[in-house]
C-alpha positions, 0 to 999 in steps of 0.5 A: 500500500505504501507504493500507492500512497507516494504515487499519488503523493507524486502525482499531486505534486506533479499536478499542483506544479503544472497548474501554478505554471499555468496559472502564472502564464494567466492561462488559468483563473484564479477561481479555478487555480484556487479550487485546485491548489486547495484539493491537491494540497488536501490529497498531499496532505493525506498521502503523507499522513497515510504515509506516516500510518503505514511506516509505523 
Protein backbone atom coordinates (compact mmCIF):
# COMPACT_ATOMS: atom_id res chain seq x y z
CA UNK A 1 0.00 0.00 0.00
CA UNK A 2 2.80 2.11 0.57
CA UNK A 3 3.68 2.44 -3.11
CA UNK A 4 0.45 3.67 -3.78
CA UNK A 5 0.20 6.43 -1.44
CA UNK A 6 3.53 8.01 -2.96
CA UNK A 7 2.35 7.60 -6.50
CA UNK A 8 -0.40 9.88 -5.50
CA UNK A 9 1.58 11.95 -3.30
CA UNK A 10 3.67 12.16 -6.51
CA UNK A 11 1.03 12.69 -8.78
CA UNK A 12 -0.48 15.65 -6.61
CA UNK A 13 2.81 17.48 -6.56
CA UNK A 14 3.35 16.89 -10.27
CA UNK A 15 -0.40 18.46 -10.68
CA UNK A 16 -0.14 21.33 -8.22
CA UNK A 17 3.45 22.50 -10.33
CA UNK A 18 1.83 22.17 -13.65
CA UNK A 19 -1.20 24.14 -12.69
CA UNK A 20 0.90 27.05 -10.79
CA UNK A 21 2.77 27.10 -14.31
CA UNK A 22 -0.16 27.68 -15.90
CA UNK A 23 -1.67 29.73 -13.90
CA UNK A 24 1.42 32.37 -13.91
CA UNK A 25 1.13 32.36 -17.84
CA UNK A 26 -2.63 33.73 -16.94
CA UNK A 27 -3.63 30.89 -19.00
CA UNK A 28 -5.70 29.77 -15.69
CA UNK A 29 -8.37 31.51 -13.47
CA UNK A 30 -7.75 32.19 -10.07
CA UNK A 31 -11.04 30.83 -9.21
CA UNK A 32 -10.01 27.57 -10.82
CA UNK A 33 -6.49 27.84 -9.60
CA UNK A 34 -7.50 28.36 -6.14
CA UNK A 35 -10.18 25.49 -6.22
CA UNK A 36 -7.45 23.28 -7.42
CA UNK A 37 -4.48 24.27 -5.07
CA UNK A 38 -6.62 23.89 -2.12
CA UNK A 39 -7.54 19.67 -3.29
CA UNK A 40 -4.43 18.79 -4.22
CA UNK A 41 -2.69 20.12 -1.22
CA UNK A 42 -5.55 18.25 0.93
CA UNK A 43 -4.83 14.97 -1.16
CA UNK A 44 -0.93 15.86 -0.40
CA UNK A 45 -1.65 16.18 2.81
CA UNK A 46 -3.34 12.95 3.45
CA UNK A 47 -0.90 10.91 1.42
CA UNK A 48 1.60 11.79 3.98
CA UNK A 49 -0.28 11.24 6.72
CA UNK A 50 -1.34 7.54 5.20
CA UNK A 51 2.05 7.61 4.78
CA UNK A 52 3.42 8.05 8.10
CA UNK A 53 0.42 5.49 9.20
CA UNK A 54 1.97 2.59 7.01
CA UNK A 55 5.80 3.20 8.25
CA UNK A 56 4.56 2.65 11.69
Amino acid sequence: MLWMYLLILVFSLLTLYFVYEEYKKSRFPKKAFTLVAVLESVVCILSVIMILQSLI
